[in-house]
C-alpha positions as CSV (number, residue, x, y, z in Angstrom):
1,X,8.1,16.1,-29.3
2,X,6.8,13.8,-32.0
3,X,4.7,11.0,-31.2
4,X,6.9,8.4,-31.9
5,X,10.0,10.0,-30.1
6,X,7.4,10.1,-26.6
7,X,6.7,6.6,-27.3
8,X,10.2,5.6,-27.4
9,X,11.0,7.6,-24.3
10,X,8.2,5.7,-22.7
11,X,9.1,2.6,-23.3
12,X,13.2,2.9,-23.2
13,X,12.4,4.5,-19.5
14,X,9.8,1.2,-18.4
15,X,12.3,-1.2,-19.3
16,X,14.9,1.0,-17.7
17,X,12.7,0.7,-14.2
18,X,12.5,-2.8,-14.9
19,X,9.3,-3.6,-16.5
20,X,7.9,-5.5,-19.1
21,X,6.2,-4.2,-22.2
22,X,3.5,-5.9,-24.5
23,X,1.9,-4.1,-27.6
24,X,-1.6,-5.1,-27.7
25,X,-4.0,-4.0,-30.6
26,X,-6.6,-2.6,-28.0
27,X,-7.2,-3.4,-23.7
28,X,-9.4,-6.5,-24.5
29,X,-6.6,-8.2,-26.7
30,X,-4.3,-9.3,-23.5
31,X,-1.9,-12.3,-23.8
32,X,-2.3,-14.1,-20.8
33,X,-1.7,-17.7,-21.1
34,X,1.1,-17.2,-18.3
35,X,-1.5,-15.4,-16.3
36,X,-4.4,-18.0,-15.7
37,X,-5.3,-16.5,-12.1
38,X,-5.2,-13.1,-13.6
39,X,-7.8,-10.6,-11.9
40,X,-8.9,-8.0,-13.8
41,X,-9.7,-4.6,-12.2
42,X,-10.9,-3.1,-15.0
43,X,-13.7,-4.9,-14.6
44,X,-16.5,-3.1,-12.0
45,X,-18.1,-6.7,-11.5
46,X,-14.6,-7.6,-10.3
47,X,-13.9,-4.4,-8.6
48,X,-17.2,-5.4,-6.6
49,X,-15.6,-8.3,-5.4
50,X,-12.9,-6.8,-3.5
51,X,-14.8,-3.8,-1.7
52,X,-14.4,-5.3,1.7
53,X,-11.6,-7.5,3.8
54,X,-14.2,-10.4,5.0
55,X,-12.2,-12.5,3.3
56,X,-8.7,-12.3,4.2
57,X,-7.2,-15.2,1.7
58,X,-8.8,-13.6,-1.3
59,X,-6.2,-10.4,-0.5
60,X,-3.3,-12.7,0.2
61,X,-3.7,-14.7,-2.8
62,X,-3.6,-12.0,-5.6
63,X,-0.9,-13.1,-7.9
64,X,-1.3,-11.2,-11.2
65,X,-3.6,-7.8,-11.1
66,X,-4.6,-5.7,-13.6
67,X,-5.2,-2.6,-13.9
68,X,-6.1,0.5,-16.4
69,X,-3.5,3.3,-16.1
70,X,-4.6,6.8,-16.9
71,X,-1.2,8.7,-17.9
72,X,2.1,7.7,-18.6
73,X,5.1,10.1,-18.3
74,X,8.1,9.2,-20.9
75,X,10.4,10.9,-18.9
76,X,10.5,8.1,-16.2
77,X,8.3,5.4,-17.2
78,X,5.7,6.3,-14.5
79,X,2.3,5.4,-14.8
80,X,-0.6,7.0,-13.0
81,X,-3.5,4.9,-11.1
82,X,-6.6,6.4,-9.4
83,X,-8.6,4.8,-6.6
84,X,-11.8,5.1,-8.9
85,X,-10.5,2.2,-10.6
86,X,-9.3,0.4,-7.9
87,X,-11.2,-1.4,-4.9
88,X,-8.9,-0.6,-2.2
89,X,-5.2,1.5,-2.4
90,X,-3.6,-1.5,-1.2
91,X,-4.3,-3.9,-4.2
92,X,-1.6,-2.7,-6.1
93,X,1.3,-3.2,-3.5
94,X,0.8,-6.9,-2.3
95,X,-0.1,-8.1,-5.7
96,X,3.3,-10.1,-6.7
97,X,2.3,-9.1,-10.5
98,X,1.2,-6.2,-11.2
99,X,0.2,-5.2,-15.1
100,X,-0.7,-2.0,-15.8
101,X,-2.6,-1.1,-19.2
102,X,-2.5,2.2,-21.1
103,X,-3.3,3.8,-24.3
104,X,-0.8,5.1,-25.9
105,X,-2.6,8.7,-26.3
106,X,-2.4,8.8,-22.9
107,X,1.5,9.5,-22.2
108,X,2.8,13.0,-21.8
109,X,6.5,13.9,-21.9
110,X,7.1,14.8,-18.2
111,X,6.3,14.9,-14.9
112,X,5.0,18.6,-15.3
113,X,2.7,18.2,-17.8
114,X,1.5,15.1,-16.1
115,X,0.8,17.3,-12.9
116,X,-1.0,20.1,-15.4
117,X,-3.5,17.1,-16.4
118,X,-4.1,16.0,-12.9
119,X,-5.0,19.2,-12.0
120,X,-8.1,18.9,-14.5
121,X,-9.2,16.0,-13.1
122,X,-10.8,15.4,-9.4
123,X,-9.9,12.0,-7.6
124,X,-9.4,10.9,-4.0
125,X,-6.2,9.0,-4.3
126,X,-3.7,8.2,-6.6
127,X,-0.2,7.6,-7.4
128,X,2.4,7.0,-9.9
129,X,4.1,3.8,-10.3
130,X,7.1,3.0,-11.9
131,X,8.8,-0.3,-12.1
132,X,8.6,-3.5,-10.1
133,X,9.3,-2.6,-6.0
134,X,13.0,-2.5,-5.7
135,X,15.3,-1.7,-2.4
136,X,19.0,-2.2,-1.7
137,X,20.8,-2.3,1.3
138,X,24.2,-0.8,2.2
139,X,25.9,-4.0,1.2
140,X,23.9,-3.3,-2.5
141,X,21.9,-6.6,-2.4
142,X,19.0,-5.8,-4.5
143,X,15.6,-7.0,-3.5
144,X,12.7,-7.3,-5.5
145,X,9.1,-7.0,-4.2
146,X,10.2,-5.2,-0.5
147,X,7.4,-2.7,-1.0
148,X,5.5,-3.7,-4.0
149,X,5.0,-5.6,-6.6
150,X,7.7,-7.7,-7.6
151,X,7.4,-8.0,-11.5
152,X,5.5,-5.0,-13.5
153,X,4.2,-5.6,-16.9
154,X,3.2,-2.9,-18.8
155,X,0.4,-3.2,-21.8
156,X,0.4,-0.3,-24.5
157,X,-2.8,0.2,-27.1
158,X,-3.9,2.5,-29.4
């Protein structure tokens, strides 16, 4: 599969799920006007800051997170996130906003090939995300944020 054939899988299948995307020229380059209490997890200095639960309305309060990703899937829009670049597993779930960057070198074109790669690598936890936290009910009312995060933005760089 050509390059820009995965690339369009991978974004027709995040927007399918829900999410946002942004181009950015490179991680640093971020438009975030919008998101002005935006924490960045990318940073270890930030990382740092969430290590423990001492203070309780630090974790309630996470509005907009962000976070590296470290392989997409075109196939579903999936993103993969390991705990090495996260504080604590939970972040990711009870942050309202949750923008995940990647570089575009980074996305495979499915789920098996994403497993092969995770194979290589040695990490305590992670898991794939894909879309903003979504649930209906019998009566198909659709609820956003149930289990999750209720908006997902997506950042793709060379």
């Amino acid at each position: 599969m050509s390059d820009t054939i995965l690339l369009n899988s991978f974004i027709q299948n995040v927007r399918a799920a829900g999410a946002e995307i942004i181009f950015s020229q490179e991680d640093a380059d971020l438009p975030s006007p919008q998101w002005e209490d935006l924490i960045d997890f990318t940073r270890a200095e930030v990382r740092s800051q969430y290590q423990n639960f001492e203070n309780t309305e630090k974790w309630y309060n996470i509005r907009h997170a962000l976070f590296r990703g470290r392989l997409g899937v075109a196939e579903n829009g999936a993103i993969w996130l390991e705990d090495d670049d996260m504080p604590h597993r939970i972040i990711p779930f009870i942050a309202e906003h949750l923008i995940l960057i990647i570089k575009t070198e980074n996305i495979v074109v499915n789920m098996h090939e994403a497993y092969n790669k995770l194979a290589e690598r040695d990490f305590g936890f992670g898991v794939f995300i894909c879309g903003p936290s979504k649930t209906a009910d019998i009566e198909q009312s659709l609820v956003y944020g149930a289990h999750g995060a209720k908006q997902l933005t997506v950042v793709l760089f060379d």
